[in-house]
C-alpha beads as a LAMMPS data file, in Angstrom:
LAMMPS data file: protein, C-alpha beads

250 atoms
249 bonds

1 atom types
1 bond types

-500.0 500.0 xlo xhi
-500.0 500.0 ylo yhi
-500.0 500.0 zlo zhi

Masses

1 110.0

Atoms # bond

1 1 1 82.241 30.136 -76.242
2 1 1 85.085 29.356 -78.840
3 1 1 88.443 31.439 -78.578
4 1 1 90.550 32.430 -81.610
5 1 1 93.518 29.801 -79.816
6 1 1 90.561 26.735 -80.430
7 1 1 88.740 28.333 -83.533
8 1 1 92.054 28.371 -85.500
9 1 1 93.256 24.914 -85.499
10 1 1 93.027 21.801 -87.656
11 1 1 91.166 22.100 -90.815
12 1 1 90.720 25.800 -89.960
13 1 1 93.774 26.499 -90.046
14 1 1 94.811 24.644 -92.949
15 1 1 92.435 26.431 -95.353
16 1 1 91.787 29.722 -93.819
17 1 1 94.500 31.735 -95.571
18 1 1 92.680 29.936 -98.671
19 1 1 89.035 31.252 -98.028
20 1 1 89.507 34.520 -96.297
21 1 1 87.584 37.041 -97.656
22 1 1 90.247 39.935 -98.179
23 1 1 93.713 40.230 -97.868
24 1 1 95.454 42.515 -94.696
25 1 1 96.813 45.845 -95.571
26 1 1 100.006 45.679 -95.779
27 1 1 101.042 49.059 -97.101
28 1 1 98.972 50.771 -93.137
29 1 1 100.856 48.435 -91.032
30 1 1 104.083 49.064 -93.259
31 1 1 103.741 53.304 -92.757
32 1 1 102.493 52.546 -89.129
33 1 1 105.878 50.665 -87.911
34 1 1 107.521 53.335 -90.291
35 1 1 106.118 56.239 -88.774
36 1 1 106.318 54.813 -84.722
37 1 1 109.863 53.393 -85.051
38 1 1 111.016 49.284 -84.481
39 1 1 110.926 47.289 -82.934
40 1 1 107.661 46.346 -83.399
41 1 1 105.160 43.633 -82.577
42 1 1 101.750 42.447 -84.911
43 1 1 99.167 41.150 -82.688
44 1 1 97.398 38.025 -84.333
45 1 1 99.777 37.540 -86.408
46 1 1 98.415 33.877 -87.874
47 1 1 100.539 32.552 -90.753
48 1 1 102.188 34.956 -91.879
49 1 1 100.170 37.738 -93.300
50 1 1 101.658 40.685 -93.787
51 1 1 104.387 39.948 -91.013
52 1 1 106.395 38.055 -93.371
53 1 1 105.960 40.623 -96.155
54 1 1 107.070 43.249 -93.444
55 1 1 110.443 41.158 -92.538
56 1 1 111.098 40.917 -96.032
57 1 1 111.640 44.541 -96.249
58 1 1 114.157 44.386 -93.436
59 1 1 111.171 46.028 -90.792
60 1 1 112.663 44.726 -86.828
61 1 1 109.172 43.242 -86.775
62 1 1 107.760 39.850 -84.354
63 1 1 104.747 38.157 -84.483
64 1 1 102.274 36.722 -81.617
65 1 1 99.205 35.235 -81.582
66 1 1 97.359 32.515 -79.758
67 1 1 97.321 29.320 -82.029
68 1 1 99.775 27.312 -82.657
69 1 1 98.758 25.290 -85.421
70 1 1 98.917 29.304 -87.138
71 1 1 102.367 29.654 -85.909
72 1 1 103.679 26.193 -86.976
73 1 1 102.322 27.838 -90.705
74 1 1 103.820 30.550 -90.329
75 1 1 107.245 28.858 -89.246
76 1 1 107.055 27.434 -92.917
77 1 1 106.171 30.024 -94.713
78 1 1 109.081 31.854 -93.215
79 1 1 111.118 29.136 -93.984
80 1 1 110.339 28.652 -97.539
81 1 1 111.170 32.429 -98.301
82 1 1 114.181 31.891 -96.277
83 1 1 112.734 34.850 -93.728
84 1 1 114.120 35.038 -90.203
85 1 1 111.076 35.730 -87.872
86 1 1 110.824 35.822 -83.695
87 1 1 107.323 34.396 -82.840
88 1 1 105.504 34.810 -79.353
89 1 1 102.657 32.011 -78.542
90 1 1 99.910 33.832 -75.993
91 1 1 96.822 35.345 -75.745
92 1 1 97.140 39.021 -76.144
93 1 1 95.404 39.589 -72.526
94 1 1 98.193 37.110 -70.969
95 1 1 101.188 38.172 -73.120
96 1 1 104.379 38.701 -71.094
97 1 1 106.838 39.375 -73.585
98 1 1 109.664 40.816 -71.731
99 1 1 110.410 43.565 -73.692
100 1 1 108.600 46.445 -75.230
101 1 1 108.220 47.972 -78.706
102 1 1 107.685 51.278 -80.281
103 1 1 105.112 50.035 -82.315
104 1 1 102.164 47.336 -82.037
105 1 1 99.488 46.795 -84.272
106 1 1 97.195 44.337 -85.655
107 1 1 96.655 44.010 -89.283
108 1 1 92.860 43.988 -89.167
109 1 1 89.955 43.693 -86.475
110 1 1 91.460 40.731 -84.921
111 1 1 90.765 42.733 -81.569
112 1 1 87.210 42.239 -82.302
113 1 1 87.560 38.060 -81.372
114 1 1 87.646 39.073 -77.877
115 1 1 84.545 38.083 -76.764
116 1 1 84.017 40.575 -73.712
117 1 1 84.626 43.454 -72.412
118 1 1 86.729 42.575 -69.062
119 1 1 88.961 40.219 -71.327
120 1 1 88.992 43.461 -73.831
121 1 1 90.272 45.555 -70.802
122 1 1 93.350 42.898 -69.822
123 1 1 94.440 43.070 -73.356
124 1 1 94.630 46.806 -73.571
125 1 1 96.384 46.366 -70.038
126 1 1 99.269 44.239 -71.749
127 1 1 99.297 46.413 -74.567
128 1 1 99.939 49.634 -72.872
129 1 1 102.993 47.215 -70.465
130 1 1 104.694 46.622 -73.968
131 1 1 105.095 49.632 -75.733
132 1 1 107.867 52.585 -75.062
133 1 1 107.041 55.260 -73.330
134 1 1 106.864 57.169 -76.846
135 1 1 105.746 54.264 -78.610
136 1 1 102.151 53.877 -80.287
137 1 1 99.632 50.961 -81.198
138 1 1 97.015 50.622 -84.035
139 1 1 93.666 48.586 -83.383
140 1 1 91.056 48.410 -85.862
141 1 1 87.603 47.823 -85.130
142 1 1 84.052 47.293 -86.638
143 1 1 80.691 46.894 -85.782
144 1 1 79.998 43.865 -88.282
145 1 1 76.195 44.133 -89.456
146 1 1 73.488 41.464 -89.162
147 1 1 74.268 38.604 -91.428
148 1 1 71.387 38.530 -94.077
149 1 1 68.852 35.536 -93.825
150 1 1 70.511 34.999 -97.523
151 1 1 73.660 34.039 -96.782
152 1 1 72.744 31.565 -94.239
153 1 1 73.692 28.237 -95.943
154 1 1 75.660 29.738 -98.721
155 1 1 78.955 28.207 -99.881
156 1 1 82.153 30.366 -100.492
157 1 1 84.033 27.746 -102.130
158 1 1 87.433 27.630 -104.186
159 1 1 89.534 24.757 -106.289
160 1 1 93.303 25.053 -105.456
161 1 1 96.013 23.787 -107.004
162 1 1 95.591 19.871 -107.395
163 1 1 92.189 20.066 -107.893
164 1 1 90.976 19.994 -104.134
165 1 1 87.989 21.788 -103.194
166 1 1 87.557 23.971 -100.200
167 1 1 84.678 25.742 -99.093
168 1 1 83.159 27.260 -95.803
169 1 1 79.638 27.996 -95.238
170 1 1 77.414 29.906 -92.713
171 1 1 75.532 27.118 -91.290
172 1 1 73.514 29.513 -88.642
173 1 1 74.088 33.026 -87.266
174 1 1 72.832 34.215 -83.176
175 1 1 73.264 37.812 -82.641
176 1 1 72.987 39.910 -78.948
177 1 1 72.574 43.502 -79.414
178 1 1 72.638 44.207 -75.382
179 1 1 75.544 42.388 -75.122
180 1 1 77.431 43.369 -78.539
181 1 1 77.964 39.916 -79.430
182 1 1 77.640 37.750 -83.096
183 1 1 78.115 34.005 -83.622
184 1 1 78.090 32.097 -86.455
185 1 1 78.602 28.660 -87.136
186 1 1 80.762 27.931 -89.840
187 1 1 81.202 24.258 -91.661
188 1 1 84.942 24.530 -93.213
189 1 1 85.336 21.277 -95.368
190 1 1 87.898 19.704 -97.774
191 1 1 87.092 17.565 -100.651
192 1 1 89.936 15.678 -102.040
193 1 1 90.040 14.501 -106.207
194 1 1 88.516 10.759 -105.020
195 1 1 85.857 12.713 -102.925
196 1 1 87.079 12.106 -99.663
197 1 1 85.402 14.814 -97.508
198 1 1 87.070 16.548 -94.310
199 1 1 84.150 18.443 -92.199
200 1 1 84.430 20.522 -89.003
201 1 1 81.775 23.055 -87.526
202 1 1 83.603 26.053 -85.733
203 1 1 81.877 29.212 -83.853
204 1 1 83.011 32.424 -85.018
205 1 1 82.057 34.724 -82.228
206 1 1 82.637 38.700 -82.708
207 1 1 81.950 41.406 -79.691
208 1 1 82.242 44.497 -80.707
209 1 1 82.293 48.249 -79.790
210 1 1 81.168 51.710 -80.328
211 1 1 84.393 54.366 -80.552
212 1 1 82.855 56.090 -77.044
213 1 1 82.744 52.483 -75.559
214 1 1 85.697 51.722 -76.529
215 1 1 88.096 54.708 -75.907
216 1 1 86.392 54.584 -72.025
217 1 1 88.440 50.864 -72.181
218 1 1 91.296 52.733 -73.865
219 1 1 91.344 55.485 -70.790
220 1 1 91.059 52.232 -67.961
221 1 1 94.130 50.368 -69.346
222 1 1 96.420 53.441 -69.088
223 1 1 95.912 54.476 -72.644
224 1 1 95.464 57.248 -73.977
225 1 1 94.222 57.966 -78.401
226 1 1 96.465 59.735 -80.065
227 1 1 94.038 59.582 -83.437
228 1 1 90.606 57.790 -83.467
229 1 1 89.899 57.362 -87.331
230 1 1 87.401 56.085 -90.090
231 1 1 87.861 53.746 -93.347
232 1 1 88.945 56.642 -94.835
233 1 1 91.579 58.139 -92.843
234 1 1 88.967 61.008 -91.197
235 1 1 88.013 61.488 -87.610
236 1 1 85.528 58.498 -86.342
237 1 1 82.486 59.793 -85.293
238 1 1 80.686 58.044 -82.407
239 1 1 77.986 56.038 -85.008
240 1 1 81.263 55.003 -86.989
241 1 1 81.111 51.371 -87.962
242 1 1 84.486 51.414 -89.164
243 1 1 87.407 52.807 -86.966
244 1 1 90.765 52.700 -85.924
245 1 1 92.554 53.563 -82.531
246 1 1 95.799 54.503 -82.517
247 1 1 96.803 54.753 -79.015
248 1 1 99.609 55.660 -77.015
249 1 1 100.763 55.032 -72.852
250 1 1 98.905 57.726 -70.971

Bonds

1 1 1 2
2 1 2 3
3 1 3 4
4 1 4 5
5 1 5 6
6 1 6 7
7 1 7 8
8 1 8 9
9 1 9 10
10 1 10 11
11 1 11 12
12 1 12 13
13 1 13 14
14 1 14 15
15 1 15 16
16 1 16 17
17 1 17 18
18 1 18 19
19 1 19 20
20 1 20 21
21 1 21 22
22 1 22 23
23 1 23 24
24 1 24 25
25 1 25 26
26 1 26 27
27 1 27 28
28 1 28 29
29 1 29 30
30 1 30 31
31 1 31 32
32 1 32 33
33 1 33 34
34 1 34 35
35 1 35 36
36 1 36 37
37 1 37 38
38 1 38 39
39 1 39 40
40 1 40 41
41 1 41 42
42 1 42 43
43 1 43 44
44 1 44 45
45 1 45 46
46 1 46 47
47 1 47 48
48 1 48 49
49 1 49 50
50 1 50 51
51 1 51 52
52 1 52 53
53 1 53 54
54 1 54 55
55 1 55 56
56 1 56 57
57 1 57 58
58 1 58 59
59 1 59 60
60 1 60 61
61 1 61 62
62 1 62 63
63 1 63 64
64 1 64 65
65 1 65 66
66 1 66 67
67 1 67 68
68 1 68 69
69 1 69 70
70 1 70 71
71 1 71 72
72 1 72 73
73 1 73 74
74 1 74 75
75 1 75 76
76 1 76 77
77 1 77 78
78 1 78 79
79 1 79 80
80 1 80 81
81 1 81 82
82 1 82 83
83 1 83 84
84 1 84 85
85 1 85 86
86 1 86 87
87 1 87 88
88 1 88 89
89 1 89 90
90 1 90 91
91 1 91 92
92 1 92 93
93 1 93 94
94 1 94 95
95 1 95 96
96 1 96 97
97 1 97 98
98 1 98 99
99 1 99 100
100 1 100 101
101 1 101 102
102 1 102 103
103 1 103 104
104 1 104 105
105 1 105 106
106 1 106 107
107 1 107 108
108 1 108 109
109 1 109 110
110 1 110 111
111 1 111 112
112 1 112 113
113 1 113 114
114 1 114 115
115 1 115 116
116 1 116 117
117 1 117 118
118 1 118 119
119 1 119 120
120 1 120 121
121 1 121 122
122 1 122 123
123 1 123 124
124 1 124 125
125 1 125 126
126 1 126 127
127 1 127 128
128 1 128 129
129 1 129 130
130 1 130 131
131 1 131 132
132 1 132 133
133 1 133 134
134 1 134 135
135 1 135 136
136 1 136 137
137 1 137 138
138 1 138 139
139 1 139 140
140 1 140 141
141 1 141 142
142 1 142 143
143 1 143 144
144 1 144 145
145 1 145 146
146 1 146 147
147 1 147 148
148 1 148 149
149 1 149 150
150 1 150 151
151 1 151 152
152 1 152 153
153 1 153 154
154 1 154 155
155 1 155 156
156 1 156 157
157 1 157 158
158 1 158 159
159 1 159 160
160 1 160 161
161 1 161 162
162 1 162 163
163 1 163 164
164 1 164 165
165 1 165 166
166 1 166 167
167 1 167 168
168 1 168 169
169 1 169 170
170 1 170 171
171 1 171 172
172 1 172 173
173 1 173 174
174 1 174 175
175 1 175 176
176 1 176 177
177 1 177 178
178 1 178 179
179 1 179 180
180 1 180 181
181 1 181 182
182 1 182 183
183 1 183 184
184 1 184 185
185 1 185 186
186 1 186 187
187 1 187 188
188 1 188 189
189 1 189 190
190 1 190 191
191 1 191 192
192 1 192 193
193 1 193 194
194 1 194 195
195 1 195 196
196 1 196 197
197 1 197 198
198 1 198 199
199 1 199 200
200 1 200 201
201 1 201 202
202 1 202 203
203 1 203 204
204 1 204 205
205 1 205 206
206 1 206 207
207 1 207 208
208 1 208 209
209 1 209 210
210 1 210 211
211 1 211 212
212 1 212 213
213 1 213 214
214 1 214 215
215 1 215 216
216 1 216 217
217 1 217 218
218 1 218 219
219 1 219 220
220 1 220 221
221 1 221 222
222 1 222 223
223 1 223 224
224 1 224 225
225 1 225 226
226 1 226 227
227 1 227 228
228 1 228 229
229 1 229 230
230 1 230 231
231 1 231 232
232 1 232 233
233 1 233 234
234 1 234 235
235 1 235 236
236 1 236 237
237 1 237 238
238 1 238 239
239 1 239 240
240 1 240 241
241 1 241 242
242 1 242 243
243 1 243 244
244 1 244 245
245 1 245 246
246 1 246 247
247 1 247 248
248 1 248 249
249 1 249 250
């Protein structure tokens, strides 16, 4: 099964700030580390987005996540806007940072790439080791629905500047109910002005959880919720599909 540290490489990594299909919320991760107090510490960080926007407003704010081709972007991203930034390379389930933080979060439902539950557990366990005693940390979630037999072999495709074409396309979809898991395989490709074509074929596996499921991991790790919430800011109910944790050490 493909990790996020082997699914976010090469060609993936080159145009998936390009095709992603919405933007992180910067302004909840900018009240979160507000709110909770710095330093602070995004999980999944990729290239850049909204970390960099975050160090630009002088938030005590590092980054980790577990590709390096996503670092090395972000590394020149950070340069180009003349941003200082401290970046960690690890899996968030191995991540032995040294230090701890008052506040961790990750900008969207990166948590979700975990693929099970044990390595789900670990990374809750190395969460609750980094943060203060009174510090917090936000994880959103989602149960992502069944991709529709439609949008097998459709093409989300974009020109960018210099007339290159990028596109990515669902190329097949497997879903496990039992074992809350969804993979599809997605073609990323490049198409350069002469039509040279650059092709790869990645697996895109989500696992995901209910907010009972997952607040029993939560309690495991030495965790304890401080506020389990919807999409709209009001308390998850257990048949949410949409939710956030904010958690702090039990």
């Amino acid at each position: 099964m493909t990790t996020p540290s082997q699914f976010y490489t090469g060609l993936v990594a080159e145009l998936y700030a390009s095709l992603r299909s919405a933007d992180p919320d910067v302004e909840t991760c900018a009240r979160f580390v507000t709110r909770n107090g710095t330093p602070a510490l995004e999980l999944g960080c990729g290239d850049g987005d909204p970390l960099l926007e975050l160090r630009r407003r002088a938030l005590d704010v590092e980054g980790l996540d577990s590709s390096a081709d996503m670092l090395d972007r972000c590394r020149q991203r950070a340069a180009a806007l003349n941003l200082d930034v401290t970046l960690h390379h690890a899996e968030i389930e191995n991540m032995d940072l040294g230090r701890r933080f008052r506040s961790i979060f990750l900008a969207g439902a990166t948590f979700n790439l975990i693929v099970d539950d044990a390595t789900a557990g670990r990374a809750l366990e190395r969460i609750a080791a980094h943060l203060e005693p009174d510090g917090a940390a936000l994880i959103p979630l989602f149960v992502p629905p069944p991709v529709p037999a439609a949008d097998i072999g459709r093409v989300s495709e974009r020109i960018v500047e210099g007339g290159h074409t990028l596109r990515c396309t669902t190329i097949a979809v497997q879903r496990r109910e039992a074992e809350r898991l969804q993979t599809a395989t997605l073609r990323y490709e490049r198409v350069e002005n002469d039509g040279e074509r650059s092709t790869t074929d990645r697996d895109w596996t989500l696992h995901w959880y209910t907010p009972p499921l997952f607040a029993e991991l939560v309690a495991v790790a030495g965790l304890r919720p401080l506020r389990v919430v919807d999409a709209d800011g009001a308390p998850a109910r257990a048949e949410s599909t949409a939710f956030a944790f904010i958690v702090a050490p039990a």
